[in-house]
C-alpha positions as CSV (number, residue, x, y, z in Angstrom):
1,X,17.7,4.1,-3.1
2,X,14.6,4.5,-5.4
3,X,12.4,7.8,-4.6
4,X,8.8,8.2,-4.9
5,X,6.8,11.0,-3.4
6,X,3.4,10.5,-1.3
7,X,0.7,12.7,0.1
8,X,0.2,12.3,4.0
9,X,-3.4,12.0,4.8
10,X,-3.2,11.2,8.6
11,X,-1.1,11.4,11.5
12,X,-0.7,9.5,14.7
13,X,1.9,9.9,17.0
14,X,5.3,9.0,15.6
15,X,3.6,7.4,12.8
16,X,2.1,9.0,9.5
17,X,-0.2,7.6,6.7
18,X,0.6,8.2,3.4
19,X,-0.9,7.6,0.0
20,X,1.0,7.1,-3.0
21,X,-0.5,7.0,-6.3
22,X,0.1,4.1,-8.9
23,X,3.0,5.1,-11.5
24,X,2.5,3.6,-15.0
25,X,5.2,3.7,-17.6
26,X,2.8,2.7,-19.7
27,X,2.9,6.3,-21.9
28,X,6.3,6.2,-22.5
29,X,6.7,2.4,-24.0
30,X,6.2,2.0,-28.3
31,X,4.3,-1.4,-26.7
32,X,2.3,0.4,-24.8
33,X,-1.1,-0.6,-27.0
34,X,-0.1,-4.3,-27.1
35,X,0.7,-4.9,-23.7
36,X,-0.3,-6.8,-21.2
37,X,0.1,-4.0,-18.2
38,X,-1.4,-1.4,-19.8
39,X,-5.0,-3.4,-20.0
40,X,-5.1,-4.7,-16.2
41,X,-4.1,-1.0,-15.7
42,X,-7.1,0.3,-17.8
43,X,-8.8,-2.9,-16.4
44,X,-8.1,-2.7,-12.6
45,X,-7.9,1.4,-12.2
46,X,-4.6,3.3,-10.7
47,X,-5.7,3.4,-6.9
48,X,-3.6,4.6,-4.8
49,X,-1.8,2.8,-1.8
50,X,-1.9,3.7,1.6
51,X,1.4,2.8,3.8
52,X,1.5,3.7,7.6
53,X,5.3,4.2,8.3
54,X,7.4,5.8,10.8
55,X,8.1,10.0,10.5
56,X,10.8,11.9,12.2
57,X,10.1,15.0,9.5
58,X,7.2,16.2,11.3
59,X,4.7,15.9,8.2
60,X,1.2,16.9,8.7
61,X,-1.9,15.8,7.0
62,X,-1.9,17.5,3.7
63,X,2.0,17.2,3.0
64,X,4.4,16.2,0.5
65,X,7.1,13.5,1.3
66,X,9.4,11.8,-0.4
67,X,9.7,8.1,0.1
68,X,12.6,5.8,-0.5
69,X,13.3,1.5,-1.0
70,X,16.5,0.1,-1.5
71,X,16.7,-0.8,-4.7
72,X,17.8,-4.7,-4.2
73,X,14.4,-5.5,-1.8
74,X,12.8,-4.1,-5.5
75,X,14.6,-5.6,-7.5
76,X,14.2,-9.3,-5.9
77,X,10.6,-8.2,-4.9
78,X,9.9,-8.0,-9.2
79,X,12.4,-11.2,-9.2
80,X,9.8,-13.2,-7.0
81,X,6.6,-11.8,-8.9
82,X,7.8,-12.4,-12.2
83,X,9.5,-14.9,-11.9
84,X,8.0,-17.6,-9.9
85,X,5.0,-18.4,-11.0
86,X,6.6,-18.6,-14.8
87,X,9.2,-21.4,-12.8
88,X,6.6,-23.3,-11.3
89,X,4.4,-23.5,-14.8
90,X,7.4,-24.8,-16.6
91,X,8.3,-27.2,-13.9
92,X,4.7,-28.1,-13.5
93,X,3.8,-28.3,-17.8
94,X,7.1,-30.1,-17.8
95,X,6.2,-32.6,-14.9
96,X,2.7,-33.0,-16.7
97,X,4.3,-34.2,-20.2
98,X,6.1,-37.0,-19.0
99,X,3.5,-38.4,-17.1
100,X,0.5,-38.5,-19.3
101,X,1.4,-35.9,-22.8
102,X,-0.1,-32.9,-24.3
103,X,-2.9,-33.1,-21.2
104,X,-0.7,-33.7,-18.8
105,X,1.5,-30.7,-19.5
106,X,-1.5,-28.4,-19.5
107,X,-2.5,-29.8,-16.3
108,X,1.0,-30.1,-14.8
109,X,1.4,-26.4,-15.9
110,X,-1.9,-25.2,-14.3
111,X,-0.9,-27.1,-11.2
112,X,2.5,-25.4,-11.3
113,X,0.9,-22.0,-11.9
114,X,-1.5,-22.4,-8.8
115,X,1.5,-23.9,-6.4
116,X,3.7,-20.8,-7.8
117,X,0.9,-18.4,-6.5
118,X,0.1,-19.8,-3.1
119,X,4.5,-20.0,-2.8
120,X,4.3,-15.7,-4.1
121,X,1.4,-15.1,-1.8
122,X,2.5,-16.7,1.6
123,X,6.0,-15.6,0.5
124,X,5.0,-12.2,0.2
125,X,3.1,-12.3,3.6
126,X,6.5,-13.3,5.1
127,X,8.2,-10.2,3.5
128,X,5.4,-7.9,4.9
129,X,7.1,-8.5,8.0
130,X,10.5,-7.5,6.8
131,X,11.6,-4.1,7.8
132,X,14.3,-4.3,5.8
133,X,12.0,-4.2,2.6
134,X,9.6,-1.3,4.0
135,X,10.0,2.3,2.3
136,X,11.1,4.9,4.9
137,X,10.0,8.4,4.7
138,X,13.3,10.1,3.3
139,X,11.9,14.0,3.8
140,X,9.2,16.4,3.8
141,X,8.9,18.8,0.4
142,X,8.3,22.0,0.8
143,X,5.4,23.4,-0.8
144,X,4.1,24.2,-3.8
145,X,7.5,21.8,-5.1
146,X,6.7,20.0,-8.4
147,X,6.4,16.4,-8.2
148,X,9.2,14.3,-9.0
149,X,8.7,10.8,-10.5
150,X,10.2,7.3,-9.4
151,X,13.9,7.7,-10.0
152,X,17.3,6.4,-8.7
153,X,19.7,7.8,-6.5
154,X,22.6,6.2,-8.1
155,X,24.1,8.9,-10.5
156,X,27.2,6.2,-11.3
């Protein structure tokens, strides 16, 4: 189970709100300046996410909790992002070159980018449905406790 904390910031019934901000491991990678991730993250801010889930801790607006997502739904969530649409441009550049060369594998590839992306995003729409895959509110800190960051379970 992977843990991330969360701030509650409303409460309805059984059911709580909770924002969790955006984790970067941006600081801690020697890459960090030449990557990728770290300019969308400069480029499209750390926002935070709000979830509404289930609560059986009794957390209050204003709370602490700590969240938790079986590892495999991340691990083949990443598998599907990442991995995708880099499938469908090869398939798509590769498609291209045999049919009309250097122009046809740039437009096969863009093809095969765009029909990865629709795949991710009505796949992902699909998933949104999956309870399975949704964090569960794991407990409520006490408070005042220092934040702990996005860690495993597993000590094996």
């Amino acid at each position: 189970m992977i843990e991330e904390q969360a701030r509650v910031v409303g409460r309805e019934d059984q059911r709580i709100r909770v924002e969790v901000e955006r984790q970067s491991t941006c600081g801690q990678c020697s890459a960090r300046h030449g990557c990728g991730t770290e300019v969308l993250s400069r480029y499209l801010g750390r926002r935070p996410v709000q979830l509404e889930l289930e609560d059986t801790t009794g957390a209050q607006p204003g709370d602490r909790v700590v969240l938790g997502i079986a590892e495999a739904a991340l691990v083949s969530g990443s598998a599907a992002v990442y991995l995708a649409p880099l499938a469908a441009l090869a398939a798509g550049g590769l498609a291209g070159e045999s049919l009309g060369g250097e122009v046809g594998s740039i437009v096969g590839g863009l093809a095969g980018l765009t029909a990865g992306l629709l795949w991710l995003r009505r796949h992902g729409q699909r998933l949104a449905r999956d309870q399975r895959l949704m964090p569960v509110v794991l407990r409520r800190l006490p408070a005042g406790e220092a934040p702990v960051q996005f860690h495993s379970m597993n000590r094996g």
